[in-house]
GUVEX-477033 format. One record per atom (N, C-alpha, C, CB): residue in one letter; y, x, z. Coordinates in steps of 0.001 Angstrom, whole numbers, padded with zeros to 6 digits, always signed. Glycine has a CB too. Layout:
N
AYXZ
...
END
This chain:
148
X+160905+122240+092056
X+161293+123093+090959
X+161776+124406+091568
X+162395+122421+090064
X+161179+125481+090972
X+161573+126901+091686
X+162353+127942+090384
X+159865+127767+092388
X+163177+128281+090742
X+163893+129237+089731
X+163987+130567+090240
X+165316+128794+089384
X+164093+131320+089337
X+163898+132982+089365
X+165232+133567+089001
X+162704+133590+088219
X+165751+134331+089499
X+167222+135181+089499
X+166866+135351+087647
X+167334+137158+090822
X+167957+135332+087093
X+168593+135308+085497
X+168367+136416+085208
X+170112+135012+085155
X+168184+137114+085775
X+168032+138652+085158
X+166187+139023+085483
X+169369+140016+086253
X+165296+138180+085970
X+164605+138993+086357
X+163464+138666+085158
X+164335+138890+087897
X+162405+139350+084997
X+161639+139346+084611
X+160368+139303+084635
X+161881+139664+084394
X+159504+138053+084291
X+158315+137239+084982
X+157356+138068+084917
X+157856+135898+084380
X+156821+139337+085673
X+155800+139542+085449
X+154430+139173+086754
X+156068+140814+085001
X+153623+140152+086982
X+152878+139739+088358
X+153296+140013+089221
X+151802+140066+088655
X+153750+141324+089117
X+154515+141689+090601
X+155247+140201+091320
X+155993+143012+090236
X+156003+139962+090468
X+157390+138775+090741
X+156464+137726+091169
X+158549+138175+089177
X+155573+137142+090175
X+154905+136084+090536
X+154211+135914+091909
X+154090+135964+089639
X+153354+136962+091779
X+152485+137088+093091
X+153581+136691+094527
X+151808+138940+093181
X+154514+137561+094331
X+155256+137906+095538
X+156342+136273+095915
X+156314+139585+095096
X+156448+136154+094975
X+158294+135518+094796
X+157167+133765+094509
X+159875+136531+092547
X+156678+133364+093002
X+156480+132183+092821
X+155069+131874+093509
X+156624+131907+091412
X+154235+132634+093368
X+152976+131508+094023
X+153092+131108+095380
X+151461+132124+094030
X+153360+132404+096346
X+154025+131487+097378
X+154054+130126+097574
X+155101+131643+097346
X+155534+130152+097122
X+155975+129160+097184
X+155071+127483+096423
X+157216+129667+096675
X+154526+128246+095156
X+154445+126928+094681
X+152928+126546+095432
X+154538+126842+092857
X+152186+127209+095941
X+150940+126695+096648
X+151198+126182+097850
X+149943+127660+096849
X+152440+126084+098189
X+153279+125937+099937
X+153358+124596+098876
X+155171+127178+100855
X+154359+124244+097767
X+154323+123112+097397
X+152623+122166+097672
X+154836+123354+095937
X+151936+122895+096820
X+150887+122118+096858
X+150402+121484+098145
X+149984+122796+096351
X+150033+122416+099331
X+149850+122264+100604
X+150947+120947+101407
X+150060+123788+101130
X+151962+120671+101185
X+152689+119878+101485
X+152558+118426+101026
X+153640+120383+101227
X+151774+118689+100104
X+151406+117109+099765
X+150268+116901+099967
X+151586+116591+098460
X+149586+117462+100878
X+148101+117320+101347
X+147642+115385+101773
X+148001+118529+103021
X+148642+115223+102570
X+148706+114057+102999
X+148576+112940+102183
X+149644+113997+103553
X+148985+113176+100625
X+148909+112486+099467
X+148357+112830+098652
X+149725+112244+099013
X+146870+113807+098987
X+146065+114409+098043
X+145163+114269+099455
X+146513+115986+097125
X+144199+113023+099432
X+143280+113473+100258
X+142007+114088+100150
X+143123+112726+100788
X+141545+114391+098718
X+140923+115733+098116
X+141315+116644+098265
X+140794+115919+097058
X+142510+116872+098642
X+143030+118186+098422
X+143418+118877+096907
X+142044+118969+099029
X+143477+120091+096639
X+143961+120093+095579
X+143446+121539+094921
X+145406+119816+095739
X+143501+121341+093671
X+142932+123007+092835
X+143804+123574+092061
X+141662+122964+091743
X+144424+124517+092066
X+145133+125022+091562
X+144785+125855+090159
X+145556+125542+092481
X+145649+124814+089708
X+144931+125459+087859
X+146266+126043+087190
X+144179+123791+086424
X+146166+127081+086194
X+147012+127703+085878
X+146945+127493+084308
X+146922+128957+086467
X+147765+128090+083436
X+147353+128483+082016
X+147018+129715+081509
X+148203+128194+081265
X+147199+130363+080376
X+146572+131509+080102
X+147839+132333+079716
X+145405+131371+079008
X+149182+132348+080621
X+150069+133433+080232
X+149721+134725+080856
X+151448+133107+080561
X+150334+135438+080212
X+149173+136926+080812
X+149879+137149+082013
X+149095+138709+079741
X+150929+136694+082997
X+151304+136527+083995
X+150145+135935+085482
X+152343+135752+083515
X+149923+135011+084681
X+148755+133775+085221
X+147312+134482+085311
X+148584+132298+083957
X+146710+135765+084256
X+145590+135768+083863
X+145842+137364+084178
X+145184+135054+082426
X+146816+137921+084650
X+146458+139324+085538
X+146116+139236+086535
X+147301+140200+085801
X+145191+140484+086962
X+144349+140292+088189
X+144989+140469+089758
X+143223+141315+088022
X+146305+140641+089516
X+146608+140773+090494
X+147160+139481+091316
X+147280+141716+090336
X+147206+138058+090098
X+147695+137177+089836
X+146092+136759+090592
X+148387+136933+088337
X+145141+136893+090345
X+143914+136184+089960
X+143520+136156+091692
X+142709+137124+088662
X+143474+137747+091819
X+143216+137980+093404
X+144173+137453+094504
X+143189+139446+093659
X+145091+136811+094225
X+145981+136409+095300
X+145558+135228+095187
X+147483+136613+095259
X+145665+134080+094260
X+145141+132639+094355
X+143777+132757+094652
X+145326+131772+093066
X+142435+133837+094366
X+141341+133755+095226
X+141408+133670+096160
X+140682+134383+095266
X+141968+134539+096953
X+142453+134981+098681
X+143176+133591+099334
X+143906+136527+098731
X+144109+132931+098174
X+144657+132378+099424
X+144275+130288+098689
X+146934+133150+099741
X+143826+130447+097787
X+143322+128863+097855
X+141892+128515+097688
X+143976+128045+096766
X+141578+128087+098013
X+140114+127488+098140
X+139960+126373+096637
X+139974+126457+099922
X+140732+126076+096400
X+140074+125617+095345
X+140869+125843+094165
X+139726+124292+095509
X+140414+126659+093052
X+141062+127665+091915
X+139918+127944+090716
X+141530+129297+092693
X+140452+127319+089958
X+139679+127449+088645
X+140133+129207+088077
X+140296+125970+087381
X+139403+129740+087858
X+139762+131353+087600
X+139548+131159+086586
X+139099+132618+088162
X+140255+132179+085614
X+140459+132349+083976
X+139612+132093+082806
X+140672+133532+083731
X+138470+132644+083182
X+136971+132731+082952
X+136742+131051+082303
X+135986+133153+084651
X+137302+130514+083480
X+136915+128820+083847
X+137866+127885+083054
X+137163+128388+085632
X+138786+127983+082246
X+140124+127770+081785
X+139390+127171+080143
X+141325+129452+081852
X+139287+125941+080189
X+139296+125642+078585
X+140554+126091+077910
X+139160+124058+078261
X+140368+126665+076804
X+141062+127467+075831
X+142595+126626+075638
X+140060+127588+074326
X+142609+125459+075820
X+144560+124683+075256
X+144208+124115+076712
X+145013+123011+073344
X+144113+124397+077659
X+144657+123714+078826
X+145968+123211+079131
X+144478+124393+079686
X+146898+123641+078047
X+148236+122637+078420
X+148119+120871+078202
X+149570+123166+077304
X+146972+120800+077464
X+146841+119263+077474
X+146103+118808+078682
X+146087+118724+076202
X+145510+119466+079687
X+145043+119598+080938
X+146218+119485+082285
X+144327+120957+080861
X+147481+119571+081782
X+147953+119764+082883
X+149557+118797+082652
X+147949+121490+083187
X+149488+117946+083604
X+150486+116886+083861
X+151753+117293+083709
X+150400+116342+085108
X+152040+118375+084469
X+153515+119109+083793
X+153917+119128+082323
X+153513+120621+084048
X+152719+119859+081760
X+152927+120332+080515
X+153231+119005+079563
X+151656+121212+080078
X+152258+117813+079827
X+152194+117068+078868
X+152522+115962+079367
X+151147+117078+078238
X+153413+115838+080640
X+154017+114631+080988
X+155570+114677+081083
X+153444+114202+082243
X+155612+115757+082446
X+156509+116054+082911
X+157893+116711+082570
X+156034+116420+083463
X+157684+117547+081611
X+158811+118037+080655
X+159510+117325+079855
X+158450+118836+079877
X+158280+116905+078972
X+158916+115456+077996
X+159782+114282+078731
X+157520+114501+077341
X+159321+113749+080530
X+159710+113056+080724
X+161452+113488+081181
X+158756+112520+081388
X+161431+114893+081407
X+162564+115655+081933
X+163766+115407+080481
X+161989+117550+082320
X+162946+115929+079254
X+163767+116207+078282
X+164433+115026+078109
X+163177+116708+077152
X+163734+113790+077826
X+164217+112821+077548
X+165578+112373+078609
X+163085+111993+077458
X+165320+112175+080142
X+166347+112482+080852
X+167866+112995+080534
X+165840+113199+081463
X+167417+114411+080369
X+168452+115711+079953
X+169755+115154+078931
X+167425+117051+078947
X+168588+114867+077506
X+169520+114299+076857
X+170797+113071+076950
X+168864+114109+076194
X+170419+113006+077999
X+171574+111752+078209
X+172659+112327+079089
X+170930+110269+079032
X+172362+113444+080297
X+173654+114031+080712
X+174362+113763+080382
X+173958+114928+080681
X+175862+113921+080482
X+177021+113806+080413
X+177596+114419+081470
X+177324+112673+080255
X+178615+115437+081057
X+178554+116480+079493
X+177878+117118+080340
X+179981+117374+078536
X+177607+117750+078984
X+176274+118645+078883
X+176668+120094+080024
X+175984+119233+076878
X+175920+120762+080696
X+176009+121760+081390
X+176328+123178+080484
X+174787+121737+082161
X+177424+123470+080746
X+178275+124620+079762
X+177344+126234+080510
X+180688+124563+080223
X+177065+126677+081707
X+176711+127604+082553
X+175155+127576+083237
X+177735+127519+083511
X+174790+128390+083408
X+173498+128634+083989
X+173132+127627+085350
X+173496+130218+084394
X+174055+127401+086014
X+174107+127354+087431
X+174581+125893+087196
X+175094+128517+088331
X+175180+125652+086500
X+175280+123678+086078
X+173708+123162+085725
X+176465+123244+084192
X+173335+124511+084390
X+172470+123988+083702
X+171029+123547+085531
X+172023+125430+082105
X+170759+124726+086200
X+169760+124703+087189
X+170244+123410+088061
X+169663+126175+088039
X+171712+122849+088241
X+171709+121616+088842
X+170934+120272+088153
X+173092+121370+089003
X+171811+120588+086814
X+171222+119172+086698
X+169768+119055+086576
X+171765+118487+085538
X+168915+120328+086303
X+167415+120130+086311
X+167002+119747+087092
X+166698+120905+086179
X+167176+120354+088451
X+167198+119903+089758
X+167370+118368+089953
X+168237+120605+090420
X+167968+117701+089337
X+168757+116456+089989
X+167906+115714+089281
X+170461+116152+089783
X+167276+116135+087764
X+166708+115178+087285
X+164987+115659+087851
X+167135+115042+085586
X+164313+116499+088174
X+163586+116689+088775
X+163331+115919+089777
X+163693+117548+088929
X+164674+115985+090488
X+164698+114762+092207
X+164077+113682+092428
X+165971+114027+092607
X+164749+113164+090354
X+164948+111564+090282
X+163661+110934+089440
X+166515+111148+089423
X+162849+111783+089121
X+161333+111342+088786
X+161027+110137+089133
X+160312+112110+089394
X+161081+109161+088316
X+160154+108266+089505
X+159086+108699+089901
X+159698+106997+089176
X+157899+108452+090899
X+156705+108661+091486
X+156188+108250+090418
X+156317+108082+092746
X+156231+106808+090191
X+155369+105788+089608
X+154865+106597+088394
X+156149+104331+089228
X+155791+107084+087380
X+155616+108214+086430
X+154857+109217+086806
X+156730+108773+086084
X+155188+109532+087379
X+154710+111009+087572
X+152897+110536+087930
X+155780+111999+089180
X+152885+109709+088968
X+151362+109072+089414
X+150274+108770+088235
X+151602+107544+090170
X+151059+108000+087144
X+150347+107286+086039
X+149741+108440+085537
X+151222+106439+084951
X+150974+109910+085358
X+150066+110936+084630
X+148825+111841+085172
X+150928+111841+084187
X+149142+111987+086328
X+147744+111918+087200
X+146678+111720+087184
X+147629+111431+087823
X+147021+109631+087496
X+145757+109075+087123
X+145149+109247+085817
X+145829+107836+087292
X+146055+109641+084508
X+145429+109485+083171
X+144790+110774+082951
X+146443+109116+082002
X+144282+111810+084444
X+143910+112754+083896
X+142287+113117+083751
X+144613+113581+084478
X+141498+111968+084457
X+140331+111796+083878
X+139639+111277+082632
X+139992+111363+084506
X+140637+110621+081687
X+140661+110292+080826
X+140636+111380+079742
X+141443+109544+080932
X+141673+112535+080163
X+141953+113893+079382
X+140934+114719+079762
X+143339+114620+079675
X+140373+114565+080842
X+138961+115338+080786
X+137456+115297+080019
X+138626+115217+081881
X+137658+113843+079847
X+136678+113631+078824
X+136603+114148+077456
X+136640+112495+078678
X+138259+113656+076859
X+138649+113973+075521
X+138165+115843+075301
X+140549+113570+075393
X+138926+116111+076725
X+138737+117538+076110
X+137383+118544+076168
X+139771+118296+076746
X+136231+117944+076718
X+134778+117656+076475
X+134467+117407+075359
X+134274+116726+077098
X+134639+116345+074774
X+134514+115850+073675
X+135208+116325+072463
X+134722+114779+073872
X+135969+117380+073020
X+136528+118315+071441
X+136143+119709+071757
X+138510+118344+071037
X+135469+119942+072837
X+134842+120861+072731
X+135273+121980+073378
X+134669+120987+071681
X+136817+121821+074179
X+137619+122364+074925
X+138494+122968+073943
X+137028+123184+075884
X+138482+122334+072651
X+139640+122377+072091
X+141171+121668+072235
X+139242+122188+071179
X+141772+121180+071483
X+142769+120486+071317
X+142698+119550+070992
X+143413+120794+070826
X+143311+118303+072041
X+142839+117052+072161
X+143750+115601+071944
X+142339+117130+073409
X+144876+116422+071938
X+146111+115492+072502
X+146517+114377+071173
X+147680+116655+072960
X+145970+114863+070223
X+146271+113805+069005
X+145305+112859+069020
X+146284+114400+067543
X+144006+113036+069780
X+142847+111820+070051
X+143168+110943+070764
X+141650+112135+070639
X+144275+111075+071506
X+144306+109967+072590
X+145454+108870+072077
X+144727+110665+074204
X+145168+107462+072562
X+146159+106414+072020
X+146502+106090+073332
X+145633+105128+071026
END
């Protein structure tokens, strides 16, 4: 989990410089447990889908679905979006007490981030060939109410 100074404001500059970095250093680190390796897919915030955004993940990953390439609701495409948060939120709510400050609030995310199980996190993974079909099959629309 990577956080950005409270005051700043997400644009490409920041991203390019400050988050992809880092988060493709994430990716690269789990090589060992990705023996495909890995593609770095994004969504369509105009952060993600400026070119200055576009030309740095060309340059520096080899495998990158570019914008062009992006079915239209890709958040049902991507394990974060449609696993990982929900599994966070649910977490959250149980804190005790609740984080009053910014800097509580970034701990406990952190802590519950830590405490993921794998096993979770893996299942959503694996269920993501399953979501590739669906979202074929709607046409690269919106899919997430088809699935049981």
């Amino acid at each position: 989990m990577h956080f950005i100074p409270d005051t700043a404001k997400v644009n490409a500059k920041l991203y390019v410089e400050t988050l992809l970095p880092e988060l493709v250093q994430d990716c690269r680190s789990v090589l060992s447990f990705l023996p495909s390796g890995f593609i770095f897919h994004q969504d369509g915030a105009p952060t993600h889908t400026a070119k200055l955004a576009q030309d740095w993940i060309a340059t520096n990953c080899s495998g990158f679905i570019g914008k062009d390439e992006w079915p239209p609701n890709s958040p049902d495409l991507n394990p974060v979006d449609y696993h990982i948060w929900g599994a966070m939120l649910e977490r959250y709510k149980s804190c005790q007490p609740k984080p009053e400050i910014i800097d509580e609030l970034k701990k406990a995310l952190q802590l519950i981030w830590d405490q993921l199980p794998q096993a979770s996190v893996n299942k959503a993974i694996l269920n993501f060939s399953k979501r590739l079909r669906a979202c074929v099959k709607a046409g690269g629309g919106h899919f997430e109410h088809t699935l049981k």
